[in-house]
C-alpha positions in Angstrom: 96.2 74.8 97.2 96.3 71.5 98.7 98.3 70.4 101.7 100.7 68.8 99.4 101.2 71.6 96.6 102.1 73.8 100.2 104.3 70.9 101.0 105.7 71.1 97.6 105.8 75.0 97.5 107.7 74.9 100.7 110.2 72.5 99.6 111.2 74.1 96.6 111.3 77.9 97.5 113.8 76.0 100.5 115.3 74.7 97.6 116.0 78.0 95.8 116.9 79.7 99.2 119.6 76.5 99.7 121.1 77.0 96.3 121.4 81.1 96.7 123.3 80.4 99.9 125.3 77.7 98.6 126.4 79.4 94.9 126.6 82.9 96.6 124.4 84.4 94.1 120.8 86.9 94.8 117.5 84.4 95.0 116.3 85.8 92.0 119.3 84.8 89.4 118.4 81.5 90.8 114.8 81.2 89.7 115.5 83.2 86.3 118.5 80.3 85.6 115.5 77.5 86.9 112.6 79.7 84.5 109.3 78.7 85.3 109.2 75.5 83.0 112.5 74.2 85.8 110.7 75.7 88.7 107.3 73.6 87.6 109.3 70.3 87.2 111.0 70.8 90.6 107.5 71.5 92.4 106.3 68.0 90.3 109.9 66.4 91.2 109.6 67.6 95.2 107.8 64.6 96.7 110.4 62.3 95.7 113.1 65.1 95.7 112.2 65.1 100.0 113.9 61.8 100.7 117.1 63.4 99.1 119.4 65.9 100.7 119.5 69.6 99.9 123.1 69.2 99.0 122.2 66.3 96.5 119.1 67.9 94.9 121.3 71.4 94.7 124.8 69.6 93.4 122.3 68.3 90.6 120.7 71.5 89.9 123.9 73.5 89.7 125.5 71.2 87.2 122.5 70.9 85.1 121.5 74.9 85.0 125.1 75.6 85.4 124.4 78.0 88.1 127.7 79.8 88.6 129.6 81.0 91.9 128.2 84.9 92.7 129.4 87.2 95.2 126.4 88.1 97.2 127.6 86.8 100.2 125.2 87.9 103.1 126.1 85.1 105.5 129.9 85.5 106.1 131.0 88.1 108.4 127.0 88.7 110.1 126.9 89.5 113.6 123.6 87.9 114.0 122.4 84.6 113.8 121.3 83.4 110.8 117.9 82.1 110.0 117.8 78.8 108.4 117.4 77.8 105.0 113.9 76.2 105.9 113.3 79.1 107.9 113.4 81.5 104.5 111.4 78.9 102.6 108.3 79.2 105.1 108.4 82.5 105.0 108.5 82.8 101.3 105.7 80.1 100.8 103.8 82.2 103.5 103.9 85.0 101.3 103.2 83.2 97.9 99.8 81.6 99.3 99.0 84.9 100.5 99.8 87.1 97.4 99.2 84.8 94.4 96.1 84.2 92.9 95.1 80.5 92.4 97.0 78.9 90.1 99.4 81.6 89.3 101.9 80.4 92.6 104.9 79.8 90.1 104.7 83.0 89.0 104.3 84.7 91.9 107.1 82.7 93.4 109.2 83.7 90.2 108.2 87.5 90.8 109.0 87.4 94.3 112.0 85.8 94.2 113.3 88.6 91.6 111.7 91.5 93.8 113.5 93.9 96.2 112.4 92.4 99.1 114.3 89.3 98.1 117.5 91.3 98.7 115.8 93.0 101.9 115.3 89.2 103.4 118.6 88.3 102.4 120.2 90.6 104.2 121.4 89.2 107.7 122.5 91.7 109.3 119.1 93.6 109.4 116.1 92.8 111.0 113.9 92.8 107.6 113.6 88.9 107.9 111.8 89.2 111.4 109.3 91.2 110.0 105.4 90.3 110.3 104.9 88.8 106.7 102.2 90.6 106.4 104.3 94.1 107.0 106.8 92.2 103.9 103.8 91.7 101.7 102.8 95.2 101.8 106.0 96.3 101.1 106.5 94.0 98.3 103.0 95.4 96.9 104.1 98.3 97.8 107.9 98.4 96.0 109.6 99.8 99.1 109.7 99.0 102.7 107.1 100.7 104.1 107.6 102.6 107.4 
């Protein structure tokens, strides 16, 4: 991958993490609404997408997948703080680069996004996003968090 594709990675799956957040709904319905033709135009669409907001870039993408309001709300009531929404999407390009083979990124992101460790990263009030990516990709490999 080149420096910008990573850039462009890294800005969508922030993208997708933004969205989850903001609609309530698990990463995965997200990137199963987008499909991998939406998720290609917003990785071709992300250098200019950078100079608009989150919000902007999300508002648009909800109207136009119709993305609906979900429930999974892992943000209100934690106890802990919250990792950022860029914060996820490094650690999800992080594990793209590493698991995908070349050329095959948008559907690793797609596969990823829609795996159980999705859920386990989600999930604020554990420690599962802390984790040594490396320790998450072998789980996700895996299909379980490993001990």
């Amino acid at each position: 991958m080149t420096e910008k594709e990573k850039d462009d990675l890294f800005y969508v799956c922030s993208l997708i993490e933004f969205i989850a957040r903001k609609t309530k709904n698990k990463r995965g319905v997200i990137v199963n609404l987008l499909g991998e033709s939406g998720i290609r135009k917003q990785l071709y669409d992300a250098e200019v997408n950078h100079c608009l907001t989150f919000e902007q870039v999300s508002d648009e993408l909800i109207e136009q997948y119709q993305i609906a309001q979900g429930d999974f709300d892992t943000i209100t009531g934690c106890k802990y703080t919250i990792p950022g929404y860029m914060d996820i999407g490094k650690l999800y390009c992080i594990m793209i680069e590493d698991c995908a083979r070349q050329g095959e990124e948008v559907e690793e992101l797609i596969r990823l996004f829609s795996s159980f460790i999705s859920d386990e990263i989600s999930n604020f009030s554990s420690n599962v996003y802390y984790q040594n990516p490396s320790y998450l990709e072998c789980s996700y490999k895996a299909g379980y968090l490993l001990d």
